[in-house]
N, C-alpha and C positions, 0 to 999 in steps of 0.2 A: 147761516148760509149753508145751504147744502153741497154736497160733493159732487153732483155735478156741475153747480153753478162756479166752485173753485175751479174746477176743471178749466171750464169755459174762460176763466180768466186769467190762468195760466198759459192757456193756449196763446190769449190775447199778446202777452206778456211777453210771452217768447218771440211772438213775431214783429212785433214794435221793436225788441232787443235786437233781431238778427236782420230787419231789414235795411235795403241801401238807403242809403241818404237820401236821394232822390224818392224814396219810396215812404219815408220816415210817418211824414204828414199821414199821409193815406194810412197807415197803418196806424196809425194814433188814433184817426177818428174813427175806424172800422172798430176799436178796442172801447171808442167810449159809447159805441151803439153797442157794443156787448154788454156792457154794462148796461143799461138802459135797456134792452128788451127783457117785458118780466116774466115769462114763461124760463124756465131753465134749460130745455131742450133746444128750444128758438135759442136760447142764447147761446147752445153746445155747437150747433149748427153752422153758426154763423161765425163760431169762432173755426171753425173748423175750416171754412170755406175761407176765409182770410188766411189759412196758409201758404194760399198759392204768393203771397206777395212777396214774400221769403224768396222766391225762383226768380222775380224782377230785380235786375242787377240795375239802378240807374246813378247818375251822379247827383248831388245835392243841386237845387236849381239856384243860377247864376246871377243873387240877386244887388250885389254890386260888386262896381270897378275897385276896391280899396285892393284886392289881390289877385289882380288880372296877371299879374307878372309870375306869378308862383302856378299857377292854372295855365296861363298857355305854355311852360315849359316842363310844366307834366303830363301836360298833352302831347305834344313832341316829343318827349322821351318814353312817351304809349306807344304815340306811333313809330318811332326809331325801335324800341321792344319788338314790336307785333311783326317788325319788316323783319328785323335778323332770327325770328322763330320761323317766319316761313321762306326766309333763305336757306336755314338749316332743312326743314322739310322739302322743299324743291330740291335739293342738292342728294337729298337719301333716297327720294321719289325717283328724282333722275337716275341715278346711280343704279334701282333697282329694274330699271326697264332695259338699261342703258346693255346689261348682263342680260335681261330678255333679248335683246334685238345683236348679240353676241349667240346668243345660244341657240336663236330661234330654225325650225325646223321646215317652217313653209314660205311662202312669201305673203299671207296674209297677215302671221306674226311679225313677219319681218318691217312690213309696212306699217303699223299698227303700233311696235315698238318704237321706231322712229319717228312717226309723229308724237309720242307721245314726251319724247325725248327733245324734240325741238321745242313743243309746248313748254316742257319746263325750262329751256334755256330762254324762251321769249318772256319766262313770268320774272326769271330771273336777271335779266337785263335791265325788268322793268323795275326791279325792288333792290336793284345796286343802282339804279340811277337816281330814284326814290331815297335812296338813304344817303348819298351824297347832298344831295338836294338839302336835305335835314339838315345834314351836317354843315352846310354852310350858313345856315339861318345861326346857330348855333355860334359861329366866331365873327357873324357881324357886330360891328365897333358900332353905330350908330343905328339902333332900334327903335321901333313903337310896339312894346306889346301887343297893345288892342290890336291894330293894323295886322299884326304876324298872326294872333290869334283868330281875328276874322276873318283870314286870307284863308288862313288852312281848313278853316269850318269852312269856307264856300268852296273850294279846293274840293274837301271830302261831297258835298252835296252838289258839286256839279261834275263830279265822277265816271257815269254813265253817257254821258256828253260829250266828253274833252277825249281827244284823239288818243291816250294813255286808256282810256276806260272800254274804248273798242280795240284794243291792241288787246286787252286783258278777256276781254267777253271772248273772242277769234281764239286766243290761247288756248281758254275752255273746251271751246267748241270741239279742237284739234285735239287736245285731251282725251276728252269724250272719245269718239271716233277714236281714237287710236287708243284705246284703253278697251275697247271691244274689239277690234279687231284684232289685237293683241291678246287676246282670249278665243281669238278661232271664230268672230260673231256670237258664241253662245251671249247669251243676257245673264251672263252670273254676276256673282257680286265680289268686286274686287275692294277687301277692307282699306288700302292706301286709296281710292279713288274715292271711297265714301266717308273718310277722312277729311280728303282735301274739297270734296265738296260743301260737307260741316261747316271747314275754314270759312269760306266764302259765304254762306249763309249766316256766320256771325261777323264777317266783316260788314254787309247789307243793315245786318241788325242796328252795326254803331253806327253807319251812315246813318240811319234815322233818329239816334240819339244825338249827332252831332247838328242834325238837322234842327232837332229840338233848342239846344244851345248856342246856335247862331241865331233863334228867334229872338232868348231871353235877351241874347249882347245887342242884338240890333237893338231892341225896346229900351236898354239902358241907356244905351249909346244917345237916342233918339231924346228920354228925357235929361240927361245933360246939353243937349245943346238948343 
């Protein structure tokens, strides 16, 4: 075997090792077309090109009910996480404008500060209500997993819809704008604003994962009954 063909299989090797569960499969059969292509290069290639699945974070697919009850309550305690991380960051955000619109010198920043200040008390009302919420799911006496677990996957996919998900889009919006004008109109680049947009862009992300795992439960669900 030559050296670049170990190469090619080491690559293989590492990325079946380090990918998500969700991603496992895929990465397995990517590893045994490396194997299988007989040029050595073609096989360098391709193993190389299969690194990117290493960057896909997914969960393992949801292929039975036997521990539905340990999965929907570590999904809840995802989502209870993910809320008190960006409690703390809406609370340092705000805080940090909140001393903008204290110090501010014109009434552009003054106005600009202040929305952006209200934005984060409106995201924040909305992720203390939000974790309450959780937290009561949490000490109900009589439960259905499945039922708590499907609720919250459609919950998460129907987000953009439900009057909570235009409360949160508005919030942005008011963000935005007052995150510029908070800056005097220039178009520069504020690192807490392109942070907190980050956020959002992978909370979007797991909405489509959770999209995906409300398909797999419906399908189970569908052939149990």
């Amino acid at each position: 075997m030559t050296r670049i063909r170990k190469l090619a299989l080491r690559i293989s090797e590492f990325v079946v090792r380090h990918a998500s569960p969700g991603c496992k499969e895929w990465a397995e059969g990517l590893s045994r077309e490396t194997a299988a292509i007989e040029s050595d290069w073609s096989a360098l290639s391709w193993a190389l090109g299969s690194i990117r699945i290493v960057l896909h974070r997914r969960e393992a697919p949801l292929r039975s009910l036997d521990k539905i009850s340990s999965v929907t309550w570590s999904f809840i305690e995802s989502q209870r996480f993910a809320g008190m991380v960006g409690w703390l960051y809406m609370l340092l955000f705000g805080l940090q404008y909140a001393f903008s619109f204290i110090t501010a010198k014109n009434g552009e920043a003054y106005t600009g500060s202040a929305l952006v200040v209200f934005s984060m008390l409106s995201l924040g009302i909305c992720s203390f209500v939000e974790q309450r919420r959780l937290d009561a799911l949490r000490t109900t006496d009589s439960r259905d997993d499945v039922l708590i677990y499907k609720s919250e996957l459609e919950r998460s996919r129907d987000l953009p819809r439900s009057p909570r998900g235009r409360l949160i889009l508005i919030a942005v919006l008011i963000l935005l704008v007052g995150a510029l004008l908070a800056q005097h109109g220039r178009a520069t680049v504020d690192p807490s604003a392109c942070y907190f947009f980050l956020t959002m862009s992978l909370i979007f992300s797991k909405r489509r994962a959770n999209r995906r795992r409300l398909e797999q439960l419906e399908a189970l669900l569908a052939e149990k009954s």
